[in-house]
Steps between C-alpha positions, in 0.01 A plus 500: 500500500176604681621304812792638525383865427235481786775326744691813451245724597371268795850433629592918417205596722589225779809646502412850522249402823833309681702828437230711685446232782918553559485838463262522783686271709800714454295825590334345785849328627677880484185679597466248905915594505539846435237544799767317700752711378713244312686715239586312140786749439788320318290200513298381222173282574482164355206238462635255783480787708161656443345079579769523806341814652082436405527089534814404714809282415374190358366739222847689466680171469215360192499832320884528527510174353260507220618851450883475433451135319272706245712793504843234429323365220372791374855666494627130340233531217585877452850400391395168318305773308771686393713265368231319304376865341880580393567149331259614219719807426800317553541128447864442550495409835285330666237570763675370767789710404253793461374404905892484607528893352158653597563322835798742573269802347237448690759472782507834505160587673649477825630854493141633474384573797070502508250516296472851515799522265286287205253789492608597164583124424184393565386775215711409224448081580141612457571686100702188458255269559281716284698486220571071512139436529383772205791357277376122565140567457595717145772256376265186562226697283722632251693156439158288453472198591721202454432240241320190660429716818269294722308624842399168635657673860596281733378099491597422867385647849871482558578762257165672559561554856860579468421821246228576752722540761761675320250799455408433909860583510493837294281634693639405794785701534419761829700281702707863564175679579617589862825596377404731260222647671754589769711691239170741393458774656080442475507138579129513509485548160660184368124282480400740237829545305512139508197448374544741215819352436313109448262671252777645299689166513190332307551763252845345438472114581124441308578617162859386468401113632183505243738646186736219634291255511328522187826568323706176615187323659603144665897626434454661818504152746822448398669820476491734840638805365336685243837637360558169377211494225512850419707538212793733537550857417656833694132534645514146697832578610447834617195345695734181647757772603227708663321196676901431621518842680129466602640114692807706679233696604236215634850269621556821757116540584507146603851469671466780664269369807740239531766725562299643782462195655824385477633855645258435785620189564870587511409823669596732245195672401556839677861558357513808259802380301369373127852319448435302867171448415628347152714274612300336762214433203698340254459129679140586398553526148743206488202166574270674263777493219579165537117402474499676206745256359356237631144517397475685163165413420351803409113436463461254754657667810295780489177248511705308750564772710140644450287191644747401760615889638279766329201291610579555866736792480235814396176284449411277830720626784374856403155419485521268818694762689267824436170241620689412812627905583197608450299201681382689830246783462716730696771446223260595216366763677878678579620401139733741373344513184132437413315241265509564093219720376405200271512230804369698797399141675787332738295160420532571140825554547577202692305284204713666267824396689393118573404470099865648431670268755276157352547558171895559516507223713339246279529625127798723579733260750297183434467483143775709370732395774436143356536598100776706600726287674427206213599754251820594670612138552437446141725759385780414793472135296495621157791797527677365834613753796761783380327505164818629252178664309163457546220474255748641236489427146734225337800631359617416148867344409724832374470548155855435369752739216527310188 
């Protein structure tokens, strides 16, 4: 438990630093074009295109890559989500029935047209959230703990590793940094509401992972949801129907960027019609269902897709990006933005950034990238591809009239 409490706060605070180094790279990128004039109206900045403008095209074409891949994913575990969380108010269909139907909700994102209309989303996701993790650390208390509970934690570096990352990949999750910033109004302000916002999210994830874990103990390596040990009642279900609306909410935070791209690709980004704009993003929507279906293993693919795309995604290329901007004194001298009261040394800074991009690359990538992968491949061979229902609970015969 101590291990994982300290890797939340390590990764939480790594996480926070990679969200400032993008928000300066986004500030800095906008800053050198506005003094050539370029106007952003009807055009939202994206990630590919802040490395495009400060590094050139081979940079554009990694971040692109790395960034939509994470972004696909993250939209595919999103929905996987959502079907497992409703199977444990509802049990007579299955999850992959459950993926078919939230598929064709979640569909329905594509008529939103930027971030700036989640602004009140992004408020009640944030009492929802609230609520889930209150009711999970008060049920786990109030319920005790399970006869023959044992907290021998995990006995391989496979499963070790592949929790580790899972919590690289919580806090992990300002792949949309750029995107959102460009929907403030004081984009400048987004390091320090981010940072506030990693500090409250400790106030959420530490004490309902602790209650959890001394409630159900080793119960916990072989069931990913925490619905599924929590015994039911109207509170879990008004919490699984609140963390549903909250994953609608995080499925369109995610997709959205794609939909950029994919707009920019076809060259429909400027048009003003939302029923256009719908239409030409529902090919988006239609891969990241069908991976849904594919790959149901919720647990895994979020470790998966935390060693092998969160790694790079908002941890190295960040890091490595912001040391090579800012590599000539003339650049550090003209930045748009100044050092951090509390790191007022570039070469600080730049020791900072190189211990970000070794670690990630050999415990994040290396190690968890290795227990990961194992981990998936295991549960590919235990529940197959198109899993009818994953990790769910045996189901008795029907009790017959006599």
């Amino acid at each position: 438990m101590l291990s994982g409490i300290l890797l939340q706060i390590f990764y939480g605070m790594m996480g926070s630093w990679t969200a400032y180094l993008i928000s300066i790279l986004y500030v800095e990128y906008r800053s050198r074009k506005e003094k050539e004039n370029v106007s952003f109206k009807n055009h939202v900045i994206q990630w590919f295109e802040v490395l495009d403008g400060l590094l050139g095209p081979y940079w554009k074409a990694v971040g692109l890559a790395f960034n939509c891949t994470f972004l696909l994913f993250g939209s595919v575990i999103q929905l996987i989500a959502c079907a497992s969380n409703i199977y444990y108010i509802d049990d007579n269909l299955d999850k992959r029935t459950w993926t078919y139907i939230f598929g064709a909700c979640c569909a329905t994102t594509v008529f939103i047209p930027s971030f700036h209309n989640y602004r009140i989303w992004s408020f009640l996701g944030l009492g929802m959230t609230t609520y889930t993790a209150w009711y999970i650390t008060i049920a786990a208390l109030a319920n005790g703990q399970v006869e023959g509970v044992t907290h021998s934690g995990p006995k391989k570096l496979v499963l070790y590793f592949t929790g580790a990352t899972n919590i690289l990949y919580t806090f992990g999750g300002h792949a949309v940094t750029v995107e959102i910033m460009h929907a403030m109004w004081k984009p400048q302000k987004f390091k320090y509401i981010y940072l506030i916002a990693t500090l409250y999210v400790f106030t959420l994830t530490l004490p309902s992972s602790a209650a959890m874990y001394w409630a159900y103990g080793d119960q916990l390596l072989t069931h990913a949801n925490a619905f599924a040990l929590l015994p039911r009642n109207g509170w879990r279900d008004a919490a699984v129907i609140l963390m549903l609306i909250h994953q609608f909410i995080t499925f369109g935070f995610a997709c959205t960027p794609l939909y950029f791209v994919w707009e920019k690709v076809i060259g429909m980004h400027d048009t003003r019609s939302i029923f256009l704009r719908a239409l030409v993003r529902l090919p988006v929507v239609i891969p990241i269902w069908f991976l849904a279906i594919i790959f149901p293993f919720f647990g895994p693919i979020n470790s998966a897709v935390g060693a092998l795309l969160v790694s790079f995604t908002v941890y190295i290329i960040p890091s490595l990006a912001h040391m090579l901007t800012f590599r000539s004194s003339a650049a550090r001298q003209n930045a748009a933005e100044k050092l951090p009261f509390f790191l007022p040394s570039w070469t600080a800074v730049y020791v900072l950034n190189t211990f970000v991009v070794i670690w990630v690359l050999v415990v994040g990538f290396g190690f968890g990238g290795w227990a990961s992968v194992t981990n998936f491949i295991r549960q590919v061979d235990t529940f197959g591809l198109f899993a009818k229902c994953y990790q769910c609970p045996p189901r008795g015969p029907p009790s017959g009239k006599h």
